[in-house]
C-alpha positions as CSV (number, residue, x, y, z in Angstrom):
1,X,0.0,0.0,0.0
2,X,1.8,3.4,-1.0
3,X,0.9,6.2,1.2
4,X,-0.8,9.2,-0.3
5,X,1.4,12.2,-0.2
6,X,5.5,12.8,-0.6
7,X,7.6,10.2,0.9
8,X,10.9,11.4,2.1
9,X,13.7,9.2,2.2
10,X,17.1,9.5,3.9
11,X,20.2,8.0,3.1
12,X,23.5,7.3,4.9
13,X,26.5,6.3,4.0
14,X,29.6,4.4,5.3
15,X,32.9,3.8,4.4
16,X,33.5,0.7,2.5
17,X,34.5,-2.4,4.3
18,X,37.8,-2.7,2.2
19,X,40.0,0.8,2.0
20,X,42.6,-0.4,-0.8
21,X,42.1,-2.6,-3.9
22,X,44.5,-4.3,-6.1
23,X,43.9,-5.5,-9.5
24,X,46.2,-8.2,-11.7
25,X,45.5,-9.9,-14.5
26,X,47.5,-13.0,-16.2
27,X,49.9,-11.9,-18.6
28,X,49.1,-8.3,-17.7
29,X,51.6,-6.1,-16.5
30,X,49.6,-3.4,-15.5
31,X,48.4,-3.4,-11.4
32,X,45.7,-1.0,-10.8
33,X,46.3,0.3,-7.1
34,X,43.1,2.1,-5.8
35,X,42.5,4.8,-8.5
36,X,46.0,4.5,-9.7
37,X,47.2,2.4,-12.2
38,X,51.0,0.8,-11.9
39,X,53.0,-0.7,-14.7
40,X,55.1,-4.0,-13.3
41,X,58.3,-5.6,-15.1
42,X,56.5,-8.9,-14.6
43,X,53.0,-10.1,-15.0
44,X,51.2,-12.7,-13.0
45,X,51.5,-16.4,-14.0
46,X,49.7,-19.6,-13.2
47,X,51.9,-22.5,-12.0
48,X,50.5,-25.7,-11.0
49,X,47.1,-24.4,-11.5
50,X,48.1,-21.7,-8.4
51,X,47.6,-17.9,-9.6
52,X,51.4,-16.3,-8.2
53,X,51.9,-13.3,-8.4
54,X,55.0,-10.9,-7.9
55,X,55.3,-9.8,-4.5
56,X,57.4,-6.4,-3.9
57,X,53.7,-4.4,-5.9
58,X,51.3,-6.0,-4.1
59,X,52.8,-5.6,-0.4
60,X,53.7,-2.1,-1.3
61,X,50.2,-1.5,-2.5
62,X,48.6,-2.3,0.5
63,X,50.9,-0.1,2.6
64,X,53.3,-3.1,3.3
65,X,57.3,-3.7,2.7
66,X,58.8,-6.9,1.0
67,X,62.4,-8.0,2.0
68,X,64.9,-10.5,0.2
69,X,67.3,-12.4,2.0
70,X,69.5,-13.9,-0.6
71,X,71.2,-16.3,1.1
72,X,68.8,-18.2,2.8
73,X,66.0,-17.1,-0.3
74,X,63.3,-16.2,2.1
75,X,60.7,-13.5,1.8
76,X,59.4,-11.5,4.6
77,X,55.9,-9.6,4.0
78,X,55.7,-7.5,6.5
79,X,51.6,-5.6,6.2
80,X,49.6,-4.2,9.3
81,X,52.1,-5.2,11.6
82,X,51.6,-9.0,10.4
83,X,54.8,-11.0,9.4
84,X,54.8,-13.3,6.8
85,X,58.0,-15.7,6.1
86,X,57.9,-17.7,3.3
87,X,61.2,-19.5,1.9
88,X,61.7,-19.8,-2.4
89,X,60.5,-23.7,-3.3
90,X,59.3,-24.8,0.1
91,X,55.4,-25.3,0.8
92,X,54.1,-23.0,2.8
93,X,53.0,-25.1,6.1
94,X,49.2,-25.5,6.0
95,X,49.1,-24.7,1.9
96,X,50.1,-26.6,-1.1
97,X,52.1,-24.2,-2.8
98,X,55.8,-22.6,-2.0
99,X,57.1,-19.7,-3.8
100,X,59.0,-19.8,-6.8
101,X,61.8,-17.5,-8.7
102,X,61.0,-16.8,-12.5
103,X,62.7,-14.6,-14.3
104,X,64.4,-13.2,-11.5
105,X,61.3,-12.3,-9.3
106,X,59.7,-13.9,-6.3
107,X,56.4,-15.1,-7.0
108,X,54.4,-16.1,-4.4
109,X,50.5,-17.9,-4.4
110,X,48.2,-15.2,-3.9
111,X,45.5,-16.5,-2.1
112,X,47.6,-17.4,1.1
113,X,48.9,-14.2,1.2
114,X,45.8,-12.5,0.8
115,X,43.9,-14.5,3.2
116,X,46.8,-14.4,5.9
117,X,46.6,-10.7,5.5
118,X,43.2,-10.7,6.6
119,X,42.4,-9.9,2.8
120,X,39.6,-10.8,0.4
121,X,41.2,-12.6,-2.6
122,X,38.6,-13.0,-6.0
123,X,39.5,-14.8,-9.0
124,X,37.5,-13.7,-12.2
125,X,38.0,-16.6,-14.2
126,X,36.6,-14.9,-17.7
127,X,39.3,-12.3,-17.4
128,X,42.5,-14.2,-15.4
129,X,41.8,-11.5,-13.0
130,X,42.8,-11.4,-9.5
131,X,41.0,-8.8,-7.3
132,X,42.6,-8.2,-3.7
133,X,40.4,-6.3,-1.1
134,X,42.0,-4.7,2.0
């Protein structure tokens, strides 16, 4: 039943649950940070049906810092005050996949990342997308 008269409606707004978004795509190497958009020497890759991406963009994106120890060819992740360790070709404990070196770049699985991060990973299959929300 619609009321006779003018309805008045109010709206409010709040901020979105997720302040940063990253955007890859599979053979792409362009990153779209937020509103900006980033060009990469390297693109995304899949590898044993696991989307990897390169690290160092990503962790910068969302306001975090990457570091490379060469000799014992860990990464550390460090993002919100998390720390994440990950070693080049051994699983990551509690995941199937370990990070791997092509072409001179870390790669890392995405989704473990993401959702260690406390991050909402999508992947558009259509497009070999990869959407990270933060």
């Amino acid at each position: 039943i619609m009321p006779e008269g003018a309805v008045k409606v109010s709206v409010t707004t709040e901020k979105a649950t997720y302040d940063t978004r990253v955007v890859l795509q599979i053979g792409n190497q362009n990153v779209v940070v937020g509103d900006k958009t980033l060009r990469n020497d390297v693109t995304p890759v899949i590898v044993n049906n696991r989307t990897m991406v390169p690290i160092r963009v990503i962790t910068e994106g969302l306001g975090g810092k990457a570091d490379w120890d060469e000799a014992t060819r860990t990464v550390t992740l460090t993002i919100d005050g998390k720390v994440l360790t990950m070693t080049v070709d051994k699983t990551i404990p509690g995941f199937d996949a370990a990070p791997v070196i092509l072409n001179n770049r870390t790669y890392v699985p995405i989704r473990y990342i993401g959702e260690a991060l406390g991050a909402h990973v999508e992947w558009i299959a259509d497009t070999q997308q990869i959407v990270i929300e933060k």
